[in-house]
C-alpha positions in Angstrom: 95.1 -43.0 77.3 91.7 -43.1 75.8 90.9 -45.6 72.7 91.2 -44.2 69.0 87.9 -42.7 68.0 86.4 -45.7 65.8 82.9 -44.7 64.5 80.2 -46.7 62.3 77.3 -45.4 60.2 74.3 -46.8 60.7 71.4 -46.7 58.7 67.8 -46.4 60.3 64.8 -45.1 58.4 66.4 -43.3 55.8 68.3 -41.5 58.3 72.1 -42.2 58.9 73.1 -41.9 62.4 76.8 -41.9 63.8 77.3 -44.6 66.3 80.6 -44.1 68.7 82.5 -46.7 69.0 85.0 -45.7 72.3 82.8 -45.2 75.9 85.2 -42.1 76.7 84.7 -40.7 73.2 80.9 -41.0 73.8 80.9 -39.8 77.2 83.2 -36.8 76.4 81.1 -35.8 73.5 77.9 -36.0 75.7 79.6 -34.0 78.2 80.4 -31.8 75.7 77.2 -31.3 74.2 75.6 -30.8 77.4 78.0 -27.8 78.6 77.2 -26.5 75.3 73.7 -27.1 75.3 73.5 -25.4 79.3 75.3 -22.5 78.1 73.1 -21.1 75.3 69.8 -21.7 77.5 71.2 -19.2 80.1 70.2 -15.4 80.3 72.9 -12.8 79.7 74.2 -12.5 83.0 75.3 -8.4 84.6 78.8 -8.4 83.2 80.6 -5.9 81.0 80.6 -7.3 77.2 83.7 -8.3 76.0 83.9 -6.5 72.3 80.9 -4.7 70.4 79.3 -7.9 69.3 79.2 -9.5 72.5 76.5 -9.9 75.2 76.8 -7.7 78.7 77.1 -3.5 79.4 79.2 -0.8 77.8 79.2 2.7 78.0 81.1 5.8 76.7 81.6 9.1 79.0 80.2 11.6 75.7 81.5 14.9 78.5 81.5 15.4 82.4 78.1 14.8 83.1 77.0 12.6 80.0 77.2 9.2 79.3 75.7 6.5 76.6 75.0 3.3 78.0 74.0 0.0 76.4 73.1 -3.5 77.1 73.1 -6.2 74.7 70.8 -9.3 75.9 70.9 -12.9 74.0 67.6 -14.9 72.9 66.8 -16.1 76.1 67.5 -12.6 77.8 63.8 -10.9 78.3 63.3 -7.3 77.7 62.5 -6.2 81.3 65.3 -7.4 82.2 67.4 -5.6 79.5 65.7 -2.4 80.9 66.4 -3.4 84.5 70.7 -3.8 83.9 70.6 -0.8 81.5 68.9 1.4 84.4 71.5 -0.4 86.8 74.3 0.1 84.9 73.7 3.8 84.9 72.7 4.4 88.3 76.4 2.4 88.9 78.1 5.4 86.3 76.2 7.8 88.5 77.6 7.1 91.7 81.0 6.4 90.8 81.2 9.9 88.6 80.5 11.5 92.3 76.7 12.0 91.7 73.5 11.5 93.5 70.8 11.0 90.3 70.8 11.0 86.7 67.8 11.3 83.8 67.5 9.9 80.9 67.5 11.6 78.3 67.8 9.7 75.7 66.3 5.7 75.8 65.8 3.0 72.8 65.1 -1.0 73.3 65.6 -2.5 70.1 64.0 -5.6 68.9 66.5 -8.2 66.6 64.8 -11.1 65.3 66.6 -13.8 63.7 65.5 -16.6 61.9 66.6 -20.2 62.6 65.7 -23.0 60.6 64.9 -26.8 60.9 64.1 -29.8 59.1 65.3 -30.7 55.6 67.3 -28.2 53.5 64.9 -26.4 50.5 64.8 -28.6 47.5 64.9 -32.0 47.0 66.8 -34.7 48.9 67.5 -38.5 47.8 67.7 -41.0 50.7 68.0 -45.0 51.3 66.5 -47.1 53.9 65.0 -50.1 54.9 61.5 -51.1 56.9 58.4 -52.9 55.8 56.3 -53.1 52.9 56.9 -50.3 50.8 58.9 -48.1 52.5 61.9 -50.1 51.7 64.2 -49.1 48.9 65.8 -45.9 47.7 63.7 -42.5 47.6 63.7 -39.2 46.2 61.4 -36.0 47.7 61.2 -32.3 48.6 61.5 -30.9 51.7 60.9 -27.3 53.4 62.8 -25.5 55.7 60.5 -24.5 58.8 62.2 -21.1 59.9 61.5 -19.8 63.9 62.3 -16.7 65.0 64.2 -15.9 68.2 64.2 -11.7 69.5 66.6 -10.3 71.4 66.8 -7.2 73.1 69.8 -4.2 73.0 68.9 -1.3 75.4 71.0 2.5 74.8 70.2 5.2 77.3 71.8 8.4 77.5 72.2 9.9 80.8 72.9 13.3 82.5 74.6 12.9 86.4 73.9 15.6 88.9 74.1 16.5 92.4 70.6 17.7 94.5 68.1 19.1 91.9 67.8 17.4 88.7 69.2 19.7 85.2 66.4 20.9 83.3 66.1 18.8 80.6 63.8 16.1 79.4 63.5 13.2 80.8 63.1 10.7 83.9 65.5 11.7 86.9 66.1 8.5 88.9 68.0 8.7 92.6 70.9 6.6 91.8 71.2 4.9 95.1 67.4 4.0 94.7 68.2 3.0 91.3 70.6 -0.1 93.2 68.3 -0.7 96.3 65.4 -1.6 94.1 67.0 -3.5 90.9 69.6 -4.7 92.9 67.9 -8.3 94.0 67.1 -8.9 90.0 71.0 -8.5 89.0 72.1 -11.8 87.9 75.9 -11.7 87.9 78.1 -14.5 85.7 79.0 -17.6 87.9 82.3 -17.4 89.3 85.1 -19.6 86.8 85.9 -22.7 88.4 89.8 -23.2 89.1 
């Protein structure tokens, strides 16, 4: 059974830092930390998403031959590649509905920026440390938060399906099977759950 979590606060700088006192604690929160850390700095992989505010493909058959389909990408997901599953995804809807193409008739990649932000919180902050000369001895300042922005990418297409000559109506007709040749050998597909 692993020790009791002891930890210490130390001091350094102005800055107090957390010092683990139990190897396994430390080596379990490192472990952790480094999951967590390999998890966010992976693109969304080809996978259906889970519930309307998460990452993958969805789509909604609107009547026999037309369907919305969209792709929600994370930060590190690029646009092309957003384009690439969306066109996927629908050349997949097209084939299993029975059908040889479908055109789009409809397509939108939107952009969302958020804004995250770093350093010390707006306003002032009082600190204590210790060094040499004077930068010893309690202090008082302002700080600024620096905010980055991080985009990512949601593609919605709406397609028409058909058989030998293409409806028409506006739009790009694609050859479904094509469609999966080509994009095929970009399709990144979740890593299989260890178990």
């Amino acid at each position: 059974m692993p020790a009791p979590f002891r930890a210490a606060l130390r001091v350094r700088h102005g800055a107090p830092t957390l010092i683990a006192k139990s190897k396994t604690w430390t080596v379990a929160a490192l472990a952790a930390s480094l999951m967590l850390a390999a998890c966010a700095a992976l693109p969304t992989p080809y996978q259906p998403a889970a519930d309307s505010f998460s990452y993958g493909y969805s789509d909604e058959q609107i009547d026999a031959e037309t369907w919305r389909v969209s792709f929600a990408g994370n930060s590190i997901t690029a646009r092309g590649t957003v384009e690439d599953y969306l066109h996927y995804r629908a050349a997949e809807i097209t084939l299993a509905a029975g059908a040889e193409g479908f055109v789009v008739v409809k397509e939108d990649i939107e952009k969302d920026v958020t804004y995250y932000s770093g350093g010390y919180p707006a306003g002032g902050y009082i600190s204590h440390g210790y060094g040499r000369g004077y930068y010893s001895g309690p202090g008082v300042g302002y700080g600024t938060r620096t905010l980055s922005p991080t985009n990512s990418y949601t593609g919605y297409a709406t397609i028409r399906v058909f058989n030998q000559t293409a409806p028409a109506s506006p739009g790009t007709a694609y050859d479904a099977a094509a469609v999966l040749r080509v994009l095929g050998p970009k399709i990144v597909r979740p890593a299989p759950e260890a178990g």
